[in-house]
C-alpha positions as CSV (number, residue, x, y, z in Angstrom):
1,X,-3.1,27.2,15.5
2,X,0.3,26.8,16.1
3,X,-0.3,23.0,17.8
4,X,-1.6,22.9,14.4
5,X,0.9,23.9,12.6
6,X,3.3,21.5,14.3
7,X,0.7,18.8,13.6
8,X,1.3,19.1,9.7
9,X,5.1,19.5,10.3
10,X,5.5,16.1,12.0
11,X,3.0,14.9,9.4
12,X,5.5,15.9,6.8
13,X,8.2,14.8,7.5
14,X,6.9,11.1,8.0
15,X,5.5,11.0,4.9
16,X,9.0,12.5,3.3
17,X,10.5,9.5,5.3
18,X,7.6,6.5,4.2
19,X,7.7,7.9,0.5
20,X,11.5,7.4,0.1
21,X,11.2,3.5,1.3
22,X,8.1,2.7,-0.9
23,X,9.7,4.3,-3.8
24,X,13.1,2.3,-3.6
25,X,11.6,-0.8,-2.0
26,X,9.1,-0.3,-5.3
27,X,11.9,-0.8,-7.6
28,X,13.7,-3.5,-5.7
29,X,10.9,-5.7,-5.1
30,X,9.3,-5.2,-8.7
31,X,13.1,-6.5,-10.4
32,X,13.1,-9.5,-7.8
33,X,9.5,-10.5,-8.4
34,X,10.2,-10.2,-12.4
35,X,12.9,-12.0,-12.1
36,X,12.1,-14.5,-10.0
37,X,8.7,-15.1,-12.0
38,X,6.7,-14.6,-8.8
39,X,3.1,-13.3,-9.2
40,X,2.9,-12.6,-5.5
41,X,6.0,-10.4,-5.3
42,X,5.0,-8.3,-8.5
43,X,1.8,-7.7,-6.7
44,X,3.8,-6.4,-3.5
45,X,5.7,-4.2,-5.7
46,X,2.6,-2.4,-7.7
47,X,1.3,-2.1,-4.1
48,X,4.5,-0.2,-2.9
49,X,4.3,1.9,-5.7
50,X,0.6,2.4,-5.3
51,X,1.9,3.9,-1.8
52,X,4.5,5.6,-2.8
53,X,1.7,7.7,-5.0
54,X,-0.5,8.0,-2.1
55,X,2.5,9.4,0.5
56,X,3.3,12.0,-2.4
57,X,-0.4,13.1,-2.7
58,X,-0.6,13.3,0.7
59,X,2.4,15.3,1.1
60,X,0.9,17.7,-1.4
61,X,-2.7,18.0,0.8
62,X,-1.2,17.9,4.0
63,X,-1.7,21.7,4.8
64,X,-4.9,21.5,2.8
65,X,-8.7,22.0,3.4
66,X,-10.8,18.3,4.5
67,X,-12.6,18.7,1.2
68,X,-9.0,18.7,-0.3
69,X,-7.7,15.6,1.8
70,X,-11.0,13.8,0.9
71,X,-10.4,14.1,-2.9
72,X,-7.0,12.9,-2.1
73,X,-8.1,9.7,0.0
74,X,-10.6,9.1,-2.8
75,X,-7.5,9.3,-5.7
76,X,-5.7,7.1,-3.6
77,X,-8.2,4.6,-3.0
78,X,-8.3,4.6,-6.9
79,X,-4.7,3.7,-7.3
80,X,-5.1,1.3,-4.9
81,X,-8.1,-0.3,-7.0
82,X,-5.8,-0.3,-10.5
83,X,-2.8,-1.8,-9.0
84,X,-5.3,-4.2,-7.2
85,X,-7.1,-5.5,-10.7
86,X,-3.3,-5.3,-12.4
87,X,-2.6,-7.8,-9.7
88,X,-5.4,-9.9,-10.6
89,X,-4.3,-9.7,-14.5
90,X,-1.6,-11.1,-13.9
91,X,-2.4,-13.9,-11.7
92,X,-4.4,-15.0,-14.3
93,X,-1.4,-15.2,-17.3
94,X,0.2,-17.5,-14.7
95,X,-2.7,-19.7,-14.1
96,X,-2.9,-19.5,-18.0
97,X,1.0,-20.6,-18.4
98,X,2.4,-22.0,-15.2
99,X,5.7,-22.3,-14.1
100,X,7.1,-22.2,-10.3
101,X,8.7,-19.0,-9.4
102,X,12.0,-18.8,-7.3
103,X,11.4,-19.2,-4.0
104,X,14.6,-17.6,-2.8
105,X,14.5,-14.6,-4.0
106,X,10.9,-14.6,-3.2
107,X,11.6,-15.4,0.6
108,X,14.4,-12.9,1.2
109,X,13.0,-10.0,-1.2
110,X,9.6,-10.9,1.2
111,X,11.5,-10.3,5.0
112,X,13.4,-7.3,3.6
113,X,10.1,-5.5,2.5
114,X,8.6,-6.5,5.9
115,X,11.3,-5.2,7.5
116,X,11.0,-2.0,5.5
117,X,7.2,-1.6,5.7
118,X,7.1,-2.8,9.6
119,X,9.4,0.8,10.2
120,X,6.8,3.0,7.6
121,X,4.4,1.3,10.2
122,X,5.9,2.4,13.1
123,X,6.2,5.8,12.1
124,X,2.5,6.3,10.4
125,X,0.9,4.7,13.4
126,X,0.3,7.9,15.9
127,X,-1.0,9.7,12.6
128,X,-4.0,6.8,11.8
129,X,-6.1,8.7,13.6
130,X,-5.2,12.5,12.3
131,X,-7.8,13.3,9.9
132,X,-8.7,11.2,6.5
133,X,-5.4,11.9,4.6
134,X,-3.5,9.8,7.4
135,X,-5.9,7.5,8.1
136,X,-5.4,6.5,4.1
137,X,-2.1,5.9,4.0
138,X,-1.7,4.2,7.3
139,X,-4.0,1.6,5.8
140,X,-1.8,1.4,3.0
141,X,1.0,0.5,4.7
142,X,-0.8,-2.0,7.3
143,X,-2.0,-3.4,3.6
144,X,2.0,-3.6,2.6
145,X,2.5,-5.6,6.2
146,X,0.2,-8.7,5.3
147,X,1.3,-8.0,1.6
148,X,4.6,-9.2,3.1
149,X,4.3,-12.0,5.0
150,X,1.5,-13.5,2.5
151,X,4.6,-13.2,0.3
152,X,7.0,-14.9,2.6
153,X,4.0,-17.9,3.3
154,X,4.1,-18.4,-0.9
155,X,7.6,-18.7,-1.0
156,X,7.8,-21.4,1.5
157,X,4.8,-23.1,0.1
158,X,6.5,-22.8,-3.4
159,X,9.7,-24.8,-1.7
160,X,7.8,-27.4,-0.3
161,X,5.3,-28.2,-3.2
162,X,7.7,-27.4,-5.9
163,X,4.8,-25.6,-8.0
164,X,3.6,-22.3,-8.6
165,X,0.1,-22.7,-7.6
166,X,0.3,-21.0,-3.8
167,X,2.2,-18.2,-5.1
168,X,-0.8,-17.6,-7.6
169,X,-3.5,-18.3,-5.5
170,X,-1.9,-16.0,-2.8
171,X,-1.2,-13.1,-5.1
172,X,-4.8,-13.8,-6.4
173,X,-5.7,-13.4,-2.5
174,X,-3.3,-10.6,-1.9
175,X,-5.3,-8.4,-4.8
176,X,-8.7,-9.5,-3.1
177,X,-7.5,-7.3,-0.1
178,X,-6.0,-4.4,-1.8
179,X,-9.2,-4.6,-3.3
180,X,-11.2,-4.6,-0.1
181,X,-9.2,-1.9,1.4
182,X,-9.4,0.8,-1.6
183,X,-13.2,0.2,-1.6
184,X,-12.9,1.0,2.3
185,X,-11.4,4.4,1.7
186,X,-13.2,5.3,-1.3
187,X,-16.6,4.9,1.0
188,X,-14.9,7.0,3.4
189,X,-13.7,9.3,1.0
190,X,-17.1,9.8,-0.9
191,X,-18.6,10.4,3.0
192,X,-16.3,13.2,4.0
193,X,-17.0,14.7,0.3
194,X,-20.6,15.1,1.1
195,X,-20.7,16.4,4.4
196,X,-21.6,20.2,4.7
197,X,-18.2,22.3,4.1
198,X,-17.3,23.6,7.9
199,X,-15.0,26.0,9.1
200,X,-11.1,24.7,7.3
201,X,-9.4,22.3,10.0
202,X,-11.7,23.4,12.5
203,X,-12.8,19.6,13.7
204,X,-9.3,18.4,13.0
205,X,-6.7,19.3,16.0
């Protein structure tokens, strides 16, 4: 028990570490893509803060039962989904009205969030395999690392076409996966939910 125990403290205090860079980078990246009119750097941002959700609700089920962490995967696997469809909202206003974002800001905002979600990376990666609550948000975050560099790629496509096409189609394409990935931990999340209830933590070292 007390391996445990230790086990949930280091768990902790990464996600107490992850949470505070999704929520800042959230805000940062979300003014910058607004600003710079960029489809594929709003959808970064509403994916940050989509994982900024999910480190806080894990934070909260961290010491919790499986059936607890399972309804927690499966409400993060819903935010995921919203943010996801927002994504895809708005990718279609600016197929609707066009008009080529700035590549700049798009660029730099782009290599400081990779730079940001490459360290959450680091940190969540000898949790992926903890239990279900870990698993989720390390997914998240390698989500946030091609987020990133699909964001970087429509910048510099932006610059050399001088239109806002690839930053829409990429942000379109960017959604698609946050897409795929929230209905990868919702399955996962509805399995663990319907398995027979077994002795709390008992199967999870």
């Amino acid at each position: 028990m007390c391996e445990v125990e230790k086990l949930r403290t280091r768990q902790i205090s990464t996600l107490r570490i992850v949470f505070g860079i999704n929520a800042v980078m959230f805000v940062a990246e979300l003014a910058t893509g607004v600003l710079a009119g960029s489809v594929s750097l709003v959808s970064d941002s509403l994916d940050m803060l989509g994982d900024a959700l999910a480190y806080g609700l894990s934070l909260y089920v961290v010491r919790r039962s499986a059936q607890w962490k399972a309804r927690s995967a499966a409400v993060k696997g819903g935010i995921m989904a919203a943010f996801g469809l927002a994504a895809l909202g708005q990718a279609a206003y600016k197929a609707w009205v066009p008009h080529p974002p700035g590549f700049a800001a798009m660029g730099l905002m782009g290599t400081a969030a990779l730079a940001a979600n490459a360290t959450c990376l680091g940190l969540l990666w000898r949790h992926r395999s903890d239990d279900i609550n870990m698993q989720s948000v390390w997914i998240c975050s390698r989500n946030d690392i091609v987020a990133n560099l699909s964001v970087i790629v429509a910048a510099g496509l932006v610059w050399f076409w001088r239109t806002g096409w690839p930053d829409t189609i990429i942000g379109v394409a960017l959604a698609v996966f946050v897409l795929r990935s929230a209905l990868r931990v919702l399955r996962r999340a509805r399995t663990e939910l319907r398995a027979p209830a077994v002795a709390p933590q008992a199967s999870r070292p």
